[in-house]
PyMOL Python script that loads the backbone (N, CA, C, O; Angstrom):
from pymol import cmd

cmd.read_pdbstr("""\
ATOM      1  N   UNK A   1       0.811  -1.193   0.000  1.00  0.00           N
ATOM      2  CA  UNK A   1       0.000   0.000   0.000  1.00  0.00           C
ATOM      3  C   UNK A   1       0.860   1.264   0.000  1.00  0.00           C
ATOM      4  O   UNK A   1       0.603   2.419  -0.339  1.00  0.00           O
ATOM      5  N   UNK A   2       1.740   0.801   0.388  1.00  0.00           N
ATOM      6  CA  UNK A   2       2.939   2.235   0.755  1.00  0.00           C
ATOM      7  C   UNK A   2       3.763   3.048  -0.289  1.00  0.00           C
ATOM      8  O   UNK A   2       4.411   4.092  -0.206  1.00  0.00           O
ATOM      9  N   UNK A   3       3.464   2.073  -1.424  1.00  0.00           N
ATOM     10  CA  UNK A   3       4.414   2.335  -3.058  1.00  0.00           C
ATOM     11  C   UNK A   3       3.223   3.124  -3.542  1.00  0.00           C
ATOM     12  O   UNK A   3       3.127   2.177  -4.322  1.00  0.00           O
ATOM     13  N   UNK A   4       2.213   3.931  -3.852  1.00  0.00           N
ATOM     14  CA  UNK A   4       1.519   4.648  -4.638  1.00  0.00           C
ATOM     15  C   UNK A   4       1.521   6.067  -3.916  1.00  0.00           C
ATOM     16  O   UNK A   4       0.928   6.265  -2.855  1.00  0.00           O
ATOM     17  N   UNK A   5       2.140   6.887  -4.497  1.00  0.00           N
ATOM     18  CA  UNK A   5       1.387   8.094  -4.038  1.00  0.00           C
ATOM     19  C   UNK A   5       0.504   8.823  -4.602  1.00  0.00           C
ATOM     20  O   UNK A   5       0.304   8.831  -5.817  1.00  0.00           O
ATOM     21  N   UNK A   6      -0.273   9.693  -3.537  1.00  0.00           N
ATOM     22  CA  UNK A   6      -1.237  10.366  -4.051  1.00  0.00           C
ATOM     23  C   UNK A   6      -1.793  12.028  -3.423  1.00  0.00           C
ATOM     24  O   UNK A   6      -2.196  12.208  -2.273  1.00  0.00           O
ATOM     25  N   UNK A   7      -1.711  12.864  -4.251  1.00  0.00           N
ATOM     26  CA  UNK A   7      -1.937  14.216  -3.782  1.00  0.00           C
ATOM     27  C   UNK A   7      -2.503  14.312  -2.718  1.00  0.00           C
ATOM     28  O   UNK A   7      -3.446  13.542  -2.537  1.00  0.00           O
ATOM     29  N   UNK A   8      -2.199  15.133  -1.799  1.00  0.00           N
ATOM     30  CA  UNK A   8      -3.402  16.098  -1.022  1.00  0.00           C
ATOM     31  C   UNK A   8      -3.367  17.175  -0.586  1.00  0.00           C
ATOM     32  O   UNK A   8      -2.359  17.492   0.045  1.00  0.00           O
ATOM     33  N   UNK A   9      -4.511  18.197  -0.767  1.00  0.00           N
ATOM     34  CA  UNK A   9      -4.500  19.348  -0.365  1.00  0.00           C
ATOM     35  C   UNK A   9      -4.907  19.849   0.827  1.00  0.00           C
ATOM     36  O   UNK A   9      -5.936  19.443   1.368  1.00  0.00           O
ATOM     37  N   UNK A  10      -3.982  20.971   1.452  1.00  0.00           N
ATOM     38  CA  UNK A  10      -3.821  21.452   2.950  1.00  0.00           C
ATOM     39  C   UNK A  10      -3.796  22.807   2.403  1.00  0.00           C
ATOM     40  O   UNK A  10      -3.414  23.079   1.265  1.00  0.00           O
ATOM     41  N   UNK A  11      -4.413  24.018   3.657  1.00  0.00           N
ATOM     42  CA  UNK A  11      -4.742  25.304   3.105  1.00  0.00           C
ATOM     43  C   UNK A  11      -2.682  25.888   3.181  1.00  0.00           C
ATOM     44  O   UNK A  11      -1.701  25.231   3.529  1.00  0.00           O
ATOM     45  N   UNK A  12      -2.766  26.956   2.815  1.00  0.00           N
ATOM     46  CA  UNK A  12      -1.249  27.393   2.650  1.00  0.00           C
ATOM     47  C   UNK A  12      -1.365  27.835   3.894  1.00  0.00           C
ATOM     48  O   UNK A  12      -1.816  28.879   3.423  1.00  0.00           O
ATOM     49  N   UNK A  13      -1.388  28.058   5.188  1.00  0.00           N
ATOM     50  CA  UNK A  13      -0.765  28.177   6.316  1.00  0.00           C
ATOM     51  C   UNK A  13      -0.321  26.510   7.047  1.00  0.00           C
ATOM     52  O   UNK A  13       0.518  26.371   7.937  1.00  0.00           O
ATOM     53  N   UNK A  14      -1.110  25.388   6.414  1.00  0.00           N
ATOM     54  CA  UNK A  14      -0.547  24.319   7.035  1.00  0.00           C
ATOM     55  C   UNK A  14       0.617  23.823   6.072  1.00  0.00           C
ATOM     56  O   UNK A  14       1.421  22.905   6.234  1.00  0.00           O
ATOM     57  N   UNK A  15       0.510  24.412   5.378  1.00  0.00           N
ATOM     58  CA  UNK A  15       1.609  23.850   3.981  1.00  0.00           C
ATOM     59  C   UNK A  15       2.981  24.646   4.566  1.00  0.00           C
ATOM     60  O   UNK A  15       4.006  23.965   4.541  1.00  0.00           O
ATOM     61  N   UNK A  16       3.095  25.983   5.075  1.00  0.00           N
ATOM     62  CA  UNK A  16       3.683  26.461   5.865  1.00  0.00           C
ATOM     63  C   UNK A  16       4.543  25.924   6.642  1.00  0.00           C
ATOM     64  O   UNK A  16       5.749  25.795   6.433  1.00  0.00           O
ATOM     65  N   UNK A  17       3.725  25.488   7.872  1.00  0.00           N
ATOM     66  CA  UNK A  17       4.484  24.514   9.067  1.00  0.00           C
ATOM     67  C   UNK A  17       4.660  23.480   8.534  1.00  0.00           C
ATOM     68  O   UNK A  17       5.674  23.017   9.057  1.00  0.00           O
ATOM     69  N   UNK A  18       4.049  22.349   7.299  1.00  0.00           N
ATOM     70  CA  UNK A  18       4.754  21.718   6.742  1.00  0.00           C
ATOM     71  C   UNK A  18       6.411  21.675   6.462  1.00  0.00           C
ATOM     72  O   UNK A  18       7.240  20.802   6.721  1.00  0.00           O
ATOM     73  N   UNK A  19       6.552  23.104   5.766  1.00  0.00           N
ATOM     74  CA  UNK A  19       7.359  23.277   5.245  1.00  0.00           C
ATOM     75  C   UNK A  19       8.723  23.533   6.218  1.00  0.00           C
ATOM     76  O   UNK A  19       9.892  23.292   5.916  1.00  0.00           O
ATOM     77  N   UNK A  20       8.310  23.978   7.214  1.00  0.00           N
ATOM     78  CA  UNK A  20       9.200  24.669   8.527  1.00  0.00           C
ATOM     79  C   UNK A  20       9.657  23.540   8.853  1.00  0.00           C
ATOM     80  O   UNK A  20      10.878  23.393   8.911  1.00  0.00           O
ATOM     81  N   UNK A  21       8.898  22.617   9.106  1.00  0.00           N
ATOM     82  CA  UNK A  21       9.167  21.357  10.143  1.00  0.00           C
ATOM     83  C   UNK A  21      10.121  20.292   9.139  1.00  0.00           C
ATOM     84  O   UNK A  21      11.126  19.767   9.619  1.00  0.00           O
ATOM     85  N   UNK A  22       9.860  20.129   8.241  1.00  0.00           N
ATOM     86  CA  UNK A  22      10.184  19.107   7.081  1.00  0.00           C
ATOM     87  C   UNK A  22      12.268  20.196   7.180  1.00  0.00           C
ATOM     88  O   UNK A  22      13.386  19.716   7.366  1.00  0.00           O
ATOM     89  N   UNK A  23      11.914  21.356   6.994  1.00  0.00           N
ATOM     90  CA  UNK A  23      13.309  21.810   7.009  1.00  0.00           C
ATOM     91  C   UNK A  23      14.215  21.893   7.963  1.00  0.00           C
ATOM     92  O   UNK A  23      15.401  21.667   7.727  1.00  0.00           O
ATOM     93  N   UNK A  24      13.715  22.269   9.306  1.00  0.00           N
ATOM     94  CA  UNK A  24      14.405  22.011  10.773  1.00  0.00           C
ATOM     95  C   UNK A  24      14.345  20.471  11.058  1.00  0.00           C
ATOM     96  O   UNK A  24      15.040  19.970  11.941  1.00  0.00           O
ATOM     97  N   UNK A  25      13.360  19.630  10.161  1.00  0.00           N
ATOM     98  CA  UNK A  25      14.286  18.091  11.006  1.00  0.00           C
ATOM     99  C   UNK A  25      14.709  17.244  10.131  1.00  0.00           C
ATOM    100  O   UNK A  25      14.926  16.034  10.195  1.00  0.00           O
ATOM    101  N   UNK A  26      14.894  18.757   8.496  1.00  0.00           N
ATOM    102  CA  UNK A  26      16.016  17.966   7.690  1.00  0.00           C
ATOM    103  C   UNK A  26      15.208  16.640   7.025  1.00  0.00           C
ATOM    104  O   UNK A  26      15.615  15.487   6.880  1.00  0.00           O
ATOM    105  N   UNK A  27      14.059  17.173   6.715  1.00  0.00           N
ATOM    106  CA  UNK A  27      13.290  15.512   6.333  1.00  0.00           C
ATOM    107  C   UNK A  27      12.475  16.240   5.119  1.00  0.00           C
ATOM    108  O   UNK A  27      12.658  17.449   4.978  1.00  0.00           O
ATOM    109  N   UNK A  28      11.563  15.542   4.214  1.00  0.00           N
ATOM    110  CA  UNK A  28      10.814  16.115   3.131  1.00  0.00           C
ATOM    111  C   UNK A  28       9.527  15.953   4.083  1.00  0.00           C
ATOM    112  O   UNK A  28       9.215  15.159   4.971  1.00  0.00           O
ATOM    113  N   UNK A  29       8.808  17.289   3.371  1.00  0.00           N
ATOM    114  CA  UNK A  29       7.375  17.521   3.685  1.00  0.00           C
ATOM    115  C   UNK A  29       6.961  16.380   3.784  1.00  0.00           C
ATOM    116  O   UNK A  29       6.555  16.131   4.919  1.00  0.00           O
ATOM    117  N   UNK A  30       6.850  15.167   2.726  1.00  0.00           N
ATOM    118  CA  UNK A  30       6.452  13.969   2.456  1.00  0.00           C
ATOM    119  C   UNK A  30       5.807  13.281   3.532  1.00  0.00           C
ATOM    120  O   UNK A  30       4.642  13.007   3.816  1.00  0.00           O
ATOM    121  N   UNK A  31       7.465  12.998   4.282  1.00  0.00           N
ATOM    122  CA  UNK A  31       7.599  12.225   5.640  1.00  0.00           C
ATOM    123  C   UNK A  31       6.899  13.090   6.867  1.00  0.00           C
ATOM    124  O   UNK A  31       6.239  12.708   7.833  1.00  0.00           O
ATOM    125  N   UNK A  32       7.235  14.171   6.515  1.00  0.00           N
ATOM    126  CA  UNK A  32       6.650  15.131   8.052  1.00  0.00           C
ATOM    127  C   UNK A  32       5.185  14.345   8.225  1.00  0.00           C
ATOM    128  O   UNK A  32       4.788  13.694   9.191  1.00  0.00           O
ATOM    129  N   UNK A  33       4.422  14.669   6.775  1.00  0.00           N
ATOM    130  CA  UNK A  33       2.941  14.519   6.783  1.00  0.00           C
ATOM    131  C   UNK A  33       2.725  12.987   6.827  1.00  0.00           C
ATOM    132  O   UNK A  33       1.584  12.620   7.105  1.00  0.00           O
ATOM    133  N   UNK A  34       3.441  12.266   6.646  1.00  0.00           N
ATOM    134  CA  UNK A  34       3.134  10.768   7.096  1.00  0.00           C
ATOM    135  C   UNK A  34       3.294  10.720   8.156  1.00  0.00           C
ATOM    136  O   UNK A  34       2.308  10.341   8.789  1.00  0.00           O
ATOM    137  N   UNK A  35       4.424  11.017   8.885  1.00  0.00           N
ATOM    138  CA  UNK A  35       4.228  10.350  10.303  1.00  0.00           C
ATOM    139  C   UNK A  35       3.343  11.266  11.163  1.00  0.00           C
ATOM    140  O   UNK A  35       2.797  10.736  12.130  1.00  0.00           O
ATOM    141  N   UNK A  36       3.134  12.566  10.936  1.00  0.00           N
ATOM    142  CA  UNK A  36       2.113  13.165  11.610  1.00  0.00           C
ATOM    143  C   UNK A  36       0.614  12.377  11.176  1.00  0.00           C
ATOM    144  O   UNK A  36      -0.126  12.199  12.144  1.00  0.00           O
ATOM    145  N   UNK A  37       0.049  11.855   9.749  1.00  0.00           N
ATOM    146  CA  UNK A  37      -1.063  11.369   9.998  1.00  0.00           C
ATOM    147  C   UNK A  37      -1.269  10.087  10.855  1.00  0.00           C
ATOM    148  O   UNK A  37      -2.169   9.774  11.635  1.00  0.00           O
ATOM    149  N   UNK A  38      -0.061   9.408  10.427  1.00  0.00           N
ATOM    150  CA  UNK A  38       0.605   7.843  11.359  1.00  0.00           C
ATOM    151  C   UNK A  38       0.428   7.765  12.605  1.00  0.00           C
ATOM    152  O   UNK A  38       0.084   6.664  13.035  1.00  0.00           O
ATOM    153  N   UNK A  39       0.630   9.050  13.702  1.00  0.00           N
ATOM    154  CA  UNK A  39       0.989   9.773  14.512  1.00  0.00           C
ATOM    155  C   UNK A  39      -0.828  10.142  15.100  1.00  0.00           C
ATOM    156  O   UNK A  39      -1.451   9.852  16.121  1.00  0.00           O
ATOM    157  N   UNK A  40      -1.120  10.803  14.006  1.00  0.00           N
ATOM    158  CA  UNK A  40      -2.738  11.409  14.682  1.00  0.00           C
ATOM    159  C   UNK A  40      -3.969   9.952  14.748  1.00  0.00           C
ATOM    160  O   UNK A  40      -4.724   9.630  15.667  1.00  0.00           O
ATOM    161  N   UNK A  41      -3.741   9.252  13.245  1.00  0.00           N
ATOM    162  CA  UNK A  41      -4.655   7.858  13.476  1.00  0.00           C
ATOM    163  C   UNK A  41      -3.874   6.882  14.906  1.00  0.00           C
ATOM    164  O   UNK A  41      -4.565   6.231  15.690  1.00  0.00           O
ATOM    165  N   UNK A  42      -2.831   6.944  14.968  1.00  0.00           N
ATOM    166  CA  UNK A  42      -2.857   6.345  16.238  1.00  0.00           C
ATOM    167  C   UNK A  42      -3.477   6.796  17.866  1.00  0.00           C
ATOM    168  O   UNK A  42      -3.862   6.111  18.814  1.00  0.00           O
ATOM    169  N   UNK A  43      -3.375   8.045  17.681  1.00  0.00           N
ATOM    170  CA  UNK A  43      -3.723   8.996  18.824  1.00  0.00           C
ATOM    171  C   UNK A  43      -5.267   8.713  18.916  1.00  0.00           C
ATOM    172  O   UNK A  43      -5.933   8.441  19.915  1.00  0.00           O
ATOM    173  N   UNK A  44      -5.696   8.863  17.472  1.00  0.00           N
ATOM    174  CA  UNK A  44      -7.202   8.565  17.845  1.00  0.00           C
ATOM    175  C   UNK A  44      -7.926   7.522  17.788  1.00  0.00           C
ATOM    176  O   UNK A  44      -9.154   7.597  17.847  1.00  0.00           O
ATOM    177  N   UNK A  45      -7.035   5.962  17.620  1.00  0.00           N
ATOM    178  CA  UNK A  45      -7.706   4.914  16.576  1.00  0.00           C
ATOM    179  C   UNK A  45      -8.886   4.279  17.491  1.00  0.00           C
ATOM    180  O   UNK A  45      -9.649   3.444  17.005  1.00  0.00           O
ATOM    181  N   UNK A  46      -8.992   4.676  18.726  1.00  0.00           N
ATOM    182  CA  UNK A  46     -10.480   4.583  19.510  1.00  0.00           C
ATOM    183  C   UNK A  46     -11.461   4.944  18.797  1.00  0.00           C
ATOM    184  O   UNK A  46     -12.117   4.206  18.062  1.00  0.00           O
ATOM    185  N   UNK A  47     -11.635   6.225  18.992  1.00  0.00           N
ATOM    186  CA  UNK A  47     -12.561   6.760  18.516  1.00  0.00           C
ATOM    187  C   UNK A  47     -12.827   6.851  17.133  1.00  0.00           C
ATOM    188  O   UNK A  47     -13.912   7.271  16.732  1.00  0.00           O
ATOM    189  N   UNK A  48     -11.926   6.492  16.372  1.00  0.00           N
ATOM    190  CA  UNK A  48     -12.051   5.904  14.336  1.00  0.00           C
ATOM    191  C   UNK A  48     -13.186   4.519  14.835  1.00  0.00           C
ATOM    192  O   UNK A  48     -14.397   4.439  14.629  1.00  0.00           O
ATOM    193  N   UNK A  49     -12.442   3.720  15.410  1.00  0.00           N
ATOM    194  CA  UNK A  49     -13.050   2.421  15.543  1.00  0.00           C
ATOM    195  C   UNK A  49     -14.415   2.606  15.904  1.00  0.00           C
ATOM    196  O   UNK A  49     -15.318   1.950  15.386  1.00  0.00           O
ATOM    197  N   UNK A  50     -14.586   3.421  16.720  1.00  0.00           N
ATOM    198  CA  UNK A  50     -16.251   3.118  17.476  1.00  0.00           C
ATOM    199  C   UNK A  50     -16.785   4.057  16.816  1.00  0.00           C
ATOM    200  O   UNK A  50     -17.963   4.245  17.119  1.00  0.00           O
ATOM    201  N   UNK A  51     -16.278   4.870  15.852  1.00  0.00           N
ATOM    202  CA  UNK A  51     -17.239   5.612  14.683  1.00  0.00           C
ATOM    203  C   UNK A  51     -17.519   4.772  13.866  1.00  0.00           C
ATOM    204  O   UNK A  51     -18.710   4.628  13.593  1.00  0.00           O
ATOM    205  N   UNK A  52     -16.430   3.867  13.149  1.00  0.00           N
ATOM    206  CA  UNK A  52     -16.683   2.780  12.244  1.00  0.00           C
ATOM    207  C   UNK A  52     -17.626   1.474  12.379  1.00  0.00           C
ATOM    208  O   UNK A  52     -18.151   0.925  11.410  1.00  0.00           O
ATOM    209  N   UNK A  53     -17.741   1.129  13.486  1.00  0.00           N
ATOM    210  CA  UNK A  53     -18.548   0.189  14.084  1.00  0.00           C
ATOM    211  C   UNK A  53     -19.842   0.663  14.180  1.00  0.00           C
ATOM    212  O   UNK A  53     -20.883   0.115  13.818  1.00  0.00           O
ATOM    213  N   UNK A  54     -19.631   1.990  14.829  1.00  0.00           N
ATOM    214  CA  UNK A  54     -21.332   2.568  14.819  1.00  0.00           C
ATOM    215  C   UNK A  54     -22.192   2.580  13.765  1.00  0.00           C
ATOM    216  O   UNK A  54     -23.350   2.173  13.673  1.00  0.00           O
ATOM    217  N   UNK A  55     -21.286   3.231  12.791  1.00  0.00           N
ATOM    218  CA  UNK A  55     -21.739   3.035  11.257  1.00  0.00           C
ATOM    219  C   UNK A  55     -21.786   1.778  10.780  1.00  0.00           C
ATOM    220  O   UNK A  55     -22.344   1.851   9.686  1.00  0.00           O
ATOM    221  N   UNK A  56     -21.563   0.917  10.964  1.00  0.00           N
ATOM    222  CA  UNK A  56     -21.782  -0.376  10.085  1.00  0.00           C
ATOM    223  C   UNK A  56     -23.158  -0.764  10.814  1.00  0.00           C
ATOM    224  O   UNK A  56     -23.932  -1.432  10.129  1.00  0.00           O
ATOM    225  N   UNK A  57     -23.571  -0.422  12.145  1.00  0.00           N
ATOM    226  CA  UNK A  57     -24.779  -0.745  12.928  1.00  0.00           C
ATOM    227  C   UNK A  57     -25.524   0.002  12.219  1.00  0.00           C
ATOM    228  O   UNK A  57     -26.453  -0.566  11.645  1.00  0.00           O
ATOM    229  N   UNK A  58     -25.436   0.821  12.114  1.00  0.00           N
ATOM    230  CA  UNK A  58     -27.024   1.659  11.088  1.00  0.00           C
ATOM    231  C   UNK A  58     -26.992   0.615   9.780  1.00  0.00           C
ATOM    232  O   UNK A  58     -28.162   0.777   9.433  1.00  0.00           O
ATOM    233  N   UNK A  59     -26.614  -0.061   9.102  1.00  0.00           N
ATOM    234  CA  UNK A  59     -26.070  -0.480   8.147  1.00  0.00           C
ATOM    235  C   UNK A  59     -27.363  -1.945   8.061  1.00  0.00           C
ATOM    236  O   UNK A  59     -27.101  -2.987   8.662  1.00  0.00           O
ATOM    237  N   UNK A  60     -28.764  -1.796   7.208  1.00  0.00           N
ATOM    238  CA  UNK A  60     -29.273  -2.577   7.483  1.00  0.00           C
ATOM    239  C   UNK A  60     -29.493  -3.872   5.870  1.00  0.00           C
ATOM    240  O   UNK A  60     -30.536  -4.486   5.644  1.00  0.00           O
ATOM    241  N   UNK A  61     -28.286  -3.956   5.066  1.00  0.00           N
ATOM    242  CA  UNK A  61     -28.320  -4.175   3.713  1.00  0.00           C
ATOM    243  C   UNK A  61     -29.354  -3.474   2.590  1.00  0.00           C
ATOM    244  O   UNK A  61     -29.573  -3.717   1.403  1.00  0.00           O
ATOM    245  N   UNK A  62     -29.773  -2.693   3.342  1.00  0.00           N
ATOM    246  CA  UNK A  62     -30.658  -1.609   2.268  1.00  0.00           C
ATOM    247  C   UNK A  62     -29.786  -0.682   1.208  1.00  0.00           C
ATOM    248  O   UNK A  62     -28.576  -0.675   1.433  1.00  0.00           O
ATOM    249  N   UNK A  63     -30.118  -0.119   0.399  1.00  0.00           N
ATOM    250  CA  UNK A  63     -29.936   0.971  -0.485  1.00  0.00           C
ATOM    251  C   UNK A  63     -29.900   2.440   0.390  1.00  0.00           C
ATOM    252  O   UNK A  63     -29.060   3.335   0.482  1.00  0.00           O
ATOM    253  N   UNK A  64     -31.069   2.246   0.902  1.00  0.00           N
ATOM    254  CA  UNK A  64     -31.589   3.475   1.704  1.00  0.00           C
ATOM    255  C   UNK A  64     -30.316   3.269   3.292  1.00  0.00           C
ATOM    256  O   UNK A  64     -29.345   4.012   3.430  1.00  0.00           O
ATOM    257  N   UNK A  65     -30.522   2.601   3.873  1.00  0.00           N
ATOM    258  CA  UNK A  65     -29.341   2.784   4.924  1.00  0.00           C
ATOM    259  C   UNK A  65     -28.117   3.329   4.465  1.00  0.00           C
ATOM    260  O   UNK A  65     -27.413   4.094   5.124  1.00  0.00           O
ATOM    261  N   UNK A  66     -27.876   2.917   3.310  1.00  0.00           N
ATOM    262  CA  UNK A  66     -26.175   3.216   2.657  1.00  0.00           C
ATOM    263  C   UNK A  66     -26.411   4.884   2.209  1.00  0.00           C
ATOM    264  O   UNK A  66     -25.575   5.728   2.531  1.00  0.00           O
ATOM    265  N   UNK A  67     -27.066   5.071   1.799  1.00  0.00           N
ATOM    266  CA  UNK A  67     -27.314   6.052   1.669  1.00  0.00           C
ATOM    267  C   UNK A  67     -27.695   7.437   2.608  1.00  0.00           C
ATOM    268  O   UNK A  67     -27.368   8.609   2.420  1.00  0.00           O
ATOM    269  N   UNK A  68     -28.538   6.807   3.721  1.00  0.00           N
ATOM    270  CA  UNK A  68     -28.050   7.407   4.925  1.00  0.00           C
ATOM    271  C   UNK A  68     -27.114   7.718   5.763  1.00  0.00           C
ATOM    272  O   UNK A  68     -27.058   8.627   6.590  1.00  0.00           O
ATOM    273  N   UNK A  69     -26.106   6.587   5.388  1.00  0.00           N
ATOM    274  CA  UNK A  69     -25.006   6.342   6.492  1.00  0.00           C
ATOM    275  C   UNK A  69     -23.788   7.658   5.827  1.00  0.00           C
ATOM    276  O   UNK A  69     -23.150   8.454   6.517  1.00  0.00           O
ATOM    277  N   UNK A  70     -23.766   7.510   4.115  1.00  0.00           N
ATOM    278  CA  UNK A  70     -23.259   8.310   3.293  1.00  0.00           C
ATOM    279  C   UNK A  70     -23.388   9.683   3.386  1.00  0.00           C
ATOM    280  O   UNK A  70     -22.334  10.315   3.326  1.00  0.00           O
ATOM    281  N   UNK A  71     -24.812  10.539   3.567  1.00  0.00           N
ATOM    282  CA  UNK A  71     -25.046  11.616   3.281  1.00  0.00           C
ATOM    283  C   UNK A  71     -25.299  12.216   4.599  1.00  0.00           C
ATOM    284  O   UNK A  71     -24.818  13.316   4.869  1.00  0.00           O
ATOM    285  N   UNK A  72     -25.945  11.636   5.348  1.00  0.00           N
ATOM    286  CA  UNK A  72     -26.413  11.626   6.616  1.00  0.00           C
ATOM    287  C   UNK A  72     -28.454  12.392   6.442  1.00  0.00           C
ATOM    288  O   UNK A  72     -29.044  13.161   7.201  1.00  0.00           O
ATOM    289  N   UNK A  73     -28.753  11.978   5.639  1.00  0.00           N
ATOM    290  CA  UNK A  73     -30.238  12.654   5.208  1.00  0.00           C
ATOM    291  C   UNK A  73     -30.717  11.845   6.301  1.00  0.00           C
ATOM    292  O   UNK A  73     -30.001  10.951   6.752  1.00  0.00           O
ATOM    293  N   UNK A  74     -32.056  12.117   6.845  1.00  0.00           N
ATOM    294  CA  UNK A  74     -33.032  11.581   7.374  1.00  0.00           C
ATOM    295  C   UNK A  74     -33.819  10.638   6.776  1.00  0.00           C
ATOM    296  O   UNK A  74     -33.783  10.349   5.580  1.00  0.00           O
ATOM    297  N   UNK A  75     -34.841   9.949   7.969  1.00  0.00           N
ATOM    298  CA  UNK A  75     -35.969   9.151   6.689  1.00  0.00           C
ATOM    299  C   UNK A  75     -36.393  10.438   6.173  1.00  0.00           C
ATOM    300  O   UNK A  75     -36.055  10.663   5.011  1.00  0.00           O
ATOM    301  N   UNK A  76     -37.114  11.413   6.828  1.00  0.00           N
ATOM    302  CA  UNK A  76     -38.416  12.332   6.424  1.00  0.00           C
ATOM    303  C   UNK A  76     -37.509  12.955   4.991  1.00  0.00           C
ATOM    304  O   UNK A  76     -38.129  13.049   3.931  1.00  0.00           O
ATOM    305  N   UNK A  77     -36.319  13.282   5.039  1.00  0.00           N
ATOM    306  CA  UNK A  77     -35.771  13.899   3.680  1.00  0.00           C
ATOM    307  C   UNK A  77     -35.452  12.604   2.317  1.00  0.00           C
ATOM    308  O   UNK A  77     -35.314  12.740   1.101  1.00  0.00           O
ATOM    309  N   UNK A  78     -35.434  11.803   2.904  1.00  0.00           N
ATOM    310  CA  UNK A  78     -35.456  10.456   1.640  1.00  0.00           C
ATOM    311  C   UNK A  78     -36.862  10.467   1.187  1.00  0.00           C
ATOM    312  O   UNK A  78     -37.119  10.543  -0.015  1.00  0.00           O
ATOM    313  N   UNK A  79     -37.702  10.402   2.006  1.00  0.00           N
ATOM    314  CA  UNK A  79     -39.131  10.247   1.543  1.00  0.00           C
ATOM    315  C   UNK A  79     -39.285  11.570   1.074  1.00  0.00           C
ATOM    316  O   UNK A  79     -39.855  11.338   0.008  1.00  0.00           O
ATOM    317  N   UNK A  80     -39.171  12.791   1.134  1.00  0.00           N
ATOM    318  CA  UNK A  80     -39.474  13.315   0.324  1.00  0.00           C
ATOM    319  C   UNK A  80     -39.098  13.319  -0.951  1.00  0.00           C
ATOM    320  O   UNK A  80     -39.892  13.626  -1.840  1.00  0.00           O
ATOM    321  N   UNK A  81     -37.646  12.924  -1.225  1.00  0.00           N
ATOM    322  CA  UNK A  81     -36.930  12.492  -2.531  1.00  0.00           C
ATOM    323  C   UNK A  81     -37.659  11.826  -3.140  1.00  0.00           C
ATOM    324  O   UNK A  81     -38.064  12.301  -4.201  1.00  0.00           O
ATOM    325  N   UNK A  82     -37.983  10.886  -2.860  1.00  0.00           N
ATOM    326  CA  UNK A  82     -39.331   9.577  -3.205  1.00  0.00           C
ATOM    327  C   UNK A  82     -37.949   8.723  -3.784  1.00  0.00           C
ATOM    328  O   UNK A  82     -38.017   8.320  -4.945  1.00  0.00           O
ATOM    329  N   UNK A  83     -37.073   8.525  -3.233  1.00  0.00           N
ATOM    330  CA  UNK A  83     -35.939   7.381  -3.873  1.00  0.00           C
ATOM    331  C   UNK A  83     -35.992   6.592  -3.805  1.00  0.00           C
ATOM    332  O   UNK A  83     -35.336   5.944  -4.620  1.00  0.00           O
ATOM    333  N   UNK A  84     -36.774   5.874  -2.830  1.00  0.00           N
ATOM    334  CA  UNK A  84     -36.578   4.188  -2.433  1.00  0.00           C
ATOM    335  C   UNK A  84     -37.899   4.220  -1.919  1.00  0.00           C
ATOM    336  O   UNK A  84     -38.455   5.106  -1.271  1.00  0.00           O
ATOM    337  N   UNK A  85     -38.592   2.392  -2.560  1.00  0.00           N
ATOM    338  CA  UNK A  85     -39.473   1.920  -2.380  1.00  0.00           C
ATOM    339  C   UNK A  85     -39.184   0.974  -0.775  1.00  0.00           C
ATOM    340  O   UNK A  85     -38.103   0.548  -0.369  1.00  0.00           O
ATOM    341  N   UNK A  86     -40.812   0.836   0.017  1.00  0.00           N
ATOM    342  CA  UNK A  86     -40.671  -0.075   0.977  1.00  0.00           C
ATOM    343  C   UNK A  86     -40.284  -1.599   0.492  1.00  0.00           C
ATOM    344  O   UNK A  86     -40.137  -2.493   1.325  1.00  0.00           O
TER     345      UNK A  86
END
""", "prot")
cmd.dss("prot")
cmd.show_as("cartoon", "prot")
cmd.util.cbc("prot")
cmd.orient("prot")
């Protein structure tokens, strides 16, 4: 998983301290921003998990659940869509 890279965008004041930090510890932006995300999913991987779990519990093999779980609409705003049959 580790051989593909792929863009991402940060506003220009975090691109900033990117840039500061990557130069005072002598490392590329690259690495700064990996081990800081490496770094933050570990810090939080509780609370990832019991978001992820929660969400798979709403999760009732419907169309309409996935779609809830996705957008976060209500029933009352699906039914007004008229998207999905009972």
């Amino acid at each position: 998983m580790a051989g593909r890279l792929a863009p991402i965008k940060v506003d220009s004041e975090t691109d900033t301290l990117i840039s500061h930090a990557a130069h005072f510890l002598r490392s590329s932006k690259k690495d700064v921003v990996d081990v800081a995300v490496r770094e933050y999913i570990e810090h939080h991987r509780e609370e990832i998990q019991t978001a992820a779990l929660e969400a798979l519990r709403t999760l009732d093999a419907s169309t309409q659940s996935a779609v809830q779980l996705l957008t976060g609409a209500s029933d009352d705003e699906l039914e007004e869509l008229r998207g999905f049959d009972d």
